[in-house]
Residue frames relative to the residue before (quaternion, step in Angstrom):
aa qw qx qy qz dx dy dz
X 1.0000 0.0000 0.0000 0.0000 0.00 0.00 0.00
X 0.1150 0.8506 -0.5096 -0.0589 3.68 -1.10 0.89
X 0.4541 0.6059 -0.4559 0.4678 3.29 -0.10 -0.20
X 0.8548 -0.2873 0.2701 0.3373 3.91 -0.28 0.62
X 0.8857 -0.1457 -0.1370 0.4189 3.50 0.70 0.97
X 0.6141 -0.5297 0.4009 0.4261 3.87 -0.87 -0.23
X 0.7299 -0.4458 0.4850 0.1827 3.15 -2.06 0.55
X 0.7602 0.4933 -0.1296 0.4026 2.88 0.46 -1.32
X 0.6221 0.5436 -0.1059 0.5533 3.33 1.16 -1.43
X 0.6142 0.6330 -0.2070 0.4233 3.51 1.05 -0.29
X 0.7321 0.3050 -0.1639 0.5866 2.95 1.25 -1.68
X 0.5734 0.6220 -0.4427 0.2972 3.35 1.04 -0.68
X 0.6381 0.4781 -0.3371 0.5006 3.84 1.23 -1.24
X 0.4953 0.6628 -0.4004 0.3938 4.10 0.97 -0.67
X 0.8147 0.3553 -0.2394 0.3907 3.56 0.84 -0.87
X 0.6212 0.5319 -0.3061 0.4873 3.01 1.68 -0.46
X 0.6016 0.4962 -0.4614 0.4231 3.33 0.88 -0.19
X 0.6600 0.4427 -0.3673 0.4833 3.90 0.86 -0.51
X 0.7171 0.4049 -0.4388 0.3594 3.38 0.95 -0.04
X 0.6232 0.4808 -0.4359 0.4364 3.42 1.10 -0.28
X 0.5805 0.6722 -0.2849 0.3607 3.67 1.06 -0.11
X 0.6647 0.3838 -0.0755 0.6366 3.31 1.67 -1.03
X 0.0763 -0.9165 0.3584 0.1606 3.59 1.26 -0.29
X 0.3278 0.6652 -0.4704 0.4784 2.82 1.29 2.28
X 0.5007 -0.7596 0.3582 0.2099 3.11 -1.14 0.51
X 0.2142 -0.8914 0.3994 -0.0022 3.20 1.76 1.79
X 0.1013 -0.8321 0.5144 0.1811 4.21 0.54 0.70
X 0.1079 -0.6204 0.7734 -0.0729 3.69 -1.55 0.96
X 0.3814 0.6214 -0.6798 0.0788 2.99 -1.63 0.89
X 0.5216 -0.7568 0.3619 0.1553 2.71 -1.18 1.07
X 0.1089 -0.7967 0.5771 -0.1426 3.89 -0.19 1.74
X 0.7399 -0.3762 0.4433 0.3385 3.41 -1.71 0.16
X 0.5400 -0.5910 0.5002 0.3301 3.77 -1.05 0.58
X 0.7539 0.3375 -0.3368 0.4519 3.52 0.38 -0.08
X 0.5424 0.5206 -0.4345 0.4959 3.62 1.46 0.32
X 0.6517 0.6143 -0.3715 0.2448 3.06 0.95 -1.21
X 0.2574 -0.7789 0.5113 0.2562 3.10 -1.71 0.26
X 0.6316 0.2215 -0.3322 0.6646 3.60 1.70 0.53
X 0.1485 -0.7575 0.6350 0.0309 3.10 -1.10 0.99
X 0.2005 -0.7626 0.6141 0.0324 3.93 -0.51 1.76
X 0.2405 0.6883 -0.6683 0.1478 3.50 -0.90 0.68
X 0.5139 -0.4589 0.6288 0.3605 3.29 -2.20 0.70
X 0.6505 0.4879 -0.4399 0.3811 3.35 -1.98 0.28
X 0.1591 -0.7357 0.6466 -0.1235 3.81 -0.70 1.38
X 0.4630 -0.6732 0.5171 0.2551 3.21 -0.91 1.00
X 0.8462 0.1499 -0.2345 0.4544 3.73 0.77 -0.18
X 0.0602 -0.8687 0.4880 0.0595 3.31 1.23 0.77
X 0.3941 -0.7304 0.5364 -0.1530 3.41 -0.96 1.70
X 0.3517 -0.7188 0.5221 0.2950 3.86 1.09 -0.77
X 0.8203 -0.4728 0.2084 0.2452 3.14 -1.33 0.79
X 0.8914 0.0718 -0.2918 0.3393 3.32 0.00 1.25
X 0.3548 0.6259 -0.4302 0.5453 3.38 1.71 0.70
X 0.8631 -0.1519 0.0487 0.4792 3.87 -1.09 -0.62
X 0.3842 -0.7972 0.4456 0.1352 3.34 -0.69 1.52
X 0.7649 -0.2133 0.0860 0.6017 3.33 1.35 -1.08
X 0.4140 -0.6330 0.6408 0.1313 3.30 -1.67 -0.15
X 0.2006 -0.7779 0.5822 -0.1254 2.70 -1.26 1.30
X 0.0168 -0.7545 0.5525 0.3537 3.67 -0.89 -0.34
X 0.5677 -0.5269 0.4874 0.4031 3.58 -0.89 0.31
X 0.0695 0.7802 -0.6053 0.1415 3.72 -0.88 0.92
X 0.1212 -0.7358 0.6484 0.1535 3.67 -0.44 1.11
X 0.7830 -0.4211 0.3060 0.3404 3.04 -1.62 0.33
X 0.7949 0.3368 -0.1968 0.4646 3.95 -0.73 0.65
X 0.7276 0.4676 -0.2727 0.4214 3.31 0.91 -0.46
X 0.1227 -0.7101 0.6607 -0.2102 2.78 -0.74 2.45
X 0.3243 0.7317 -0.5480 0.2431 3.37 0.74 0.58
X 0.7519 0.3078 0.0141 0.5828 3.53 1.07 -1.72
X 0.5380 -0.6725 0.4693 0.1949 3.30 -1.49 0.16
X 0.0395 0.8799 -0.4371 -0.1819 3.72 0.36 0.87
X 0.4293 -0.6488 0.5934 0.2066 3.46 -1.71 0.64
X 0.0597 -0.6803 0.7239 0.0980 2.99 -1.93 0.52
X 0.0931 0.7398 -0.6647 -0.0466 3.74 -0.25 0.78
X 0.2465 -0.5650 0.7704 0.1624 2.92 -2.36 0.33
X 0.7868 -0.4923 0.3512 0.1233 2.93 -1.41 0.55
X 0.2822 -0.8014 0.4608 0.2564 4.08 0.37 0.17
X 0.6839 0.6492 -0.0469 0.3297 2.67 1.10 -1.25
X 0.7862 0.2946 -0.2811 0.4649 3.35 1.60 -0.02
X 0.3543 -0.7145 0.4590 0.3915 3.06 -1.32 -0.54
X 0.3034 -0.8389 0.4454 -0.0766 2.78 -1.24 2.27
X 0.1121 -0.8318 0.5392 0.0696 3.61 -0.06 1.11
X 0.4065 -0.6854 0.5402 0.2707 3.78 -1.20 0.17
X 0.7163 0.3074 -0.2444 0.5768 3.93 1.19 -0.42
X 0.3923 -0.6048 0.5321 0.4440 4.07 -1.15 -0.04
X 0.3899 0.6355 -0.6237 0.2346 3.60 0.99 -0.09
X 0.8673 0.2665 -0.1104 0.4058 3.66 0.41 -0.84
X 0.6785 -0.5797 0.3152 0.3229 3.44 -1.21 0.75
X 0.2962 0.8550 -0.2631 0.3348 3.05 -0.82 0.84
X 0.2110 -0.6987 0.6180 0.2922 3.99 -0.31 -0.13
X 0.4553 -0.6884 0.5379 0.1717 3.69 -0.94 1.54
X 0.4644 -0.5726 0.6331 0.2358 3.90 -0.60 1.35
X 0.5730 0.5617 -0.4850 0.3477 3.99 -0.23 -1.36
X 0.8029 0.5379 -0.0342 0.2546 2.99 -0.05 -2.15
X 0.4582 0.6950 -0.0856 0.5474 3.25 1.47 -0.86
X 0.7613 0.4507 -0.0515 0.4634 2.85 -0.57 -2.13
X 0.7360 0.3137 -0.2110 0.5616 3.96 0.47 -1.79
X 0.4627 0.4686 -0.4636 0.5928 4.22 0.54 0.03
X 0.8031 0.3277 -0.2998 0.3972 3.77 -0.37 -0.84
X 0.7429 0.4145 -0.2694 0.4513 3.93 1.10 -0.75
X 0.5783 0.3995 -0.5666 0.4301 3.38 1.25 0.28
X 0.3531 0.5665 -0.5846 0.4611 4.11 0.88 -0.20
X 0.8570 0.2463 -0.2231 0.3939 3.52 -0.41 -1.50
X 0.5882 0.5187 -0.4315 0.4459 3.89 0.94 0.70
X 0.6115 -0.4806 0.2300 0.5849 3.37 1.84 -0.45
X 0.4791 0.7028 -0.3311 0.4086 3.77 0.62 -0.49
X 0.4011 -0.7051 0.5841 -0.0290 2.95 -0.52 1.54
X 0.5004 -0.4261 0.5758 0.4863 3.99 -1.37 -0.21
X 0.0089 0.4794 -0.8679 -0.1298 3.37 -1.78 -0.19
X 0.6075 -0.5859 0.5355 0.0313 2.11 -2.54 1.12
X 0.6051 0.6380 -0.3198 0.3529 3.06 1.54 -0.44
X 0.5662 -0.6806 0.4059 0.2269 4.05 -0.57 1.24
X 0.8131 0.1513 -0.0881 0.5551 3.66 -0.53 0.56
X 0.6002 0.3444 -0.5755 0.4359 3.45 0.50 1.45
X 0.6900 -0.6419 0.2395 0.2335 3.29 -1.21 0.16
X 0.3427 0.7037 -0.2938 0.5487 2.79 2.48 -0.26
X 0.5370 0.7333 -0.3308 0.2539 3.67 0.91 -1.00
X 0.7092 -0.5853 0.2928 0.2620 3.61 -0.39 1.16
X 0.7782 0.3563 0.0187 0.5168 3.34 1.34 -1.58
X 0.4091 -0.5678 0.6085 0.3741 3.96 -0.71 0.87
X 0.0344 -0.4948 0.8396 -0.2217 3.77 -1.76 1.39
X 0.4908 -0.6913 0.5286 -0.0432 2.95 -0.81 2.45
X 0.5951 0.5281 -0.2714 0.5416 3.44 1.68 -1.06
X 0.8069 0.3839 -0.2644 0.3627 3.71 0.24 -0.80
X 0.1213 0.9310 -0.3413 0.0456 2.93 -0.43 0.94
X 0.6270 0.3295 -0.2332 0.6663 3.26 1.71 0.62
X 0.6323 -0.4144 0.4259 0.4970 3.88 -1.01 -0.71
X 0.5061 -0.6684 0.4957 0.2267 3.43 -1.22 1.00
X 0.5632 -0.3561 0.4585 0.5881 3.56 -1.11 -1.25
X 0.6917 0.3862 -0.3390 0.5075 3.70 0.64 -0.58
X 0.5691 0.5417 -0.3915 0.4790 3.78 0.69 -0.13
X 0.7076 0.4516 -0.2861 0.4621 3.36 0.81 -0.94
X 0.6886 0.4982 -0.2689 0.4532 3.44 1.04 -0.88
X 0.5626 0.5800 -0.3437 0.4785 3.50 0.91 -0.42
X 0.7397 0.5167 -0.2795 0.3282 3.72 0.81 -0.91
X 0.4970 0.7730 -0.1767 0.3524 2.77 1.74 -1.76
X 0.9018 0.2850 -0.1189 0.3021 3.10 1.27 -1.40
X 0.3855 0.6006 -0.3288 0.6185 3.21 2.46 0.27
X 0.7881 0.3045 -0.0531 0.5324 3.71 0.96 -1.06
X 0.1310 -0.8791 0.4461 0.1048 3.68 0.61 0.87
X 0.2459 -0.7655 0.4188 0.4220 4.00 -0.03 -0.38
């Protein structure tokens, strides 16, 4: 990661933001790849180049440690951690792709973060984002 901060530190603030949003206690810890039960990595199974599909996700509802879920990003761009610099914002992304793999479908509805398309403007969970989680992720 360049452009103004870390990977890790990214995803780590991504989950906290859906938990403070859903005001649940959505558990992460960090374990061994063959424990794990979400596995984030760069690299897209249909990689597409720089500015077409940003990431993948898999849909995951709450509890379901049966299967391994994925979050990919894209290789192919260019991922920055701040808007000071050009670029497509990792955060933003990253929190878009972990509400899929928390349960969270797209919506059709323009100017949330759930929203099919990357909006440079949106950068966190809406009111309908928030309400949607609330109700996969009780507190």
């Amino acid at each position: 990661m360049s452009r103004g901060g870390s990977a890790l530190g990214i995803l780590e603030t991504a989950f906290e933001v859906w938990r403070a949003v859903s005001n649940s206690s959505i558990p992460v810890e960090r374990v061994s790849r063959s424990e794990a039960n979400v596995i984030i990595s760069t690299g897209i199974e249909r990689p597409d180049g720089e500015g077409g599909t940003l990431g993948e996700a898999h849909l995951g509802p709450p509890g379901d440690t049966a299967r391994q879920l994925g979050v990919w990003l894209d290789n192919d761009e260019t991922w920055v951690a701040s808007s000071q610099y050009p670029g497509t914002l990792m955060s933003q992304v990253l929190t878009h792709e972990l509400g899929h793999m928390l349960g969270l479908e797209h919506t059709n509805t323009r100017g949330q973060l759930m929203f099919p398309y990357y909006n440079a403007g949106v950068i966190s969970p809406q009111a309908e984002d928030r309400q949607r989680i609330r109700q996969i992720w009780p507190a």
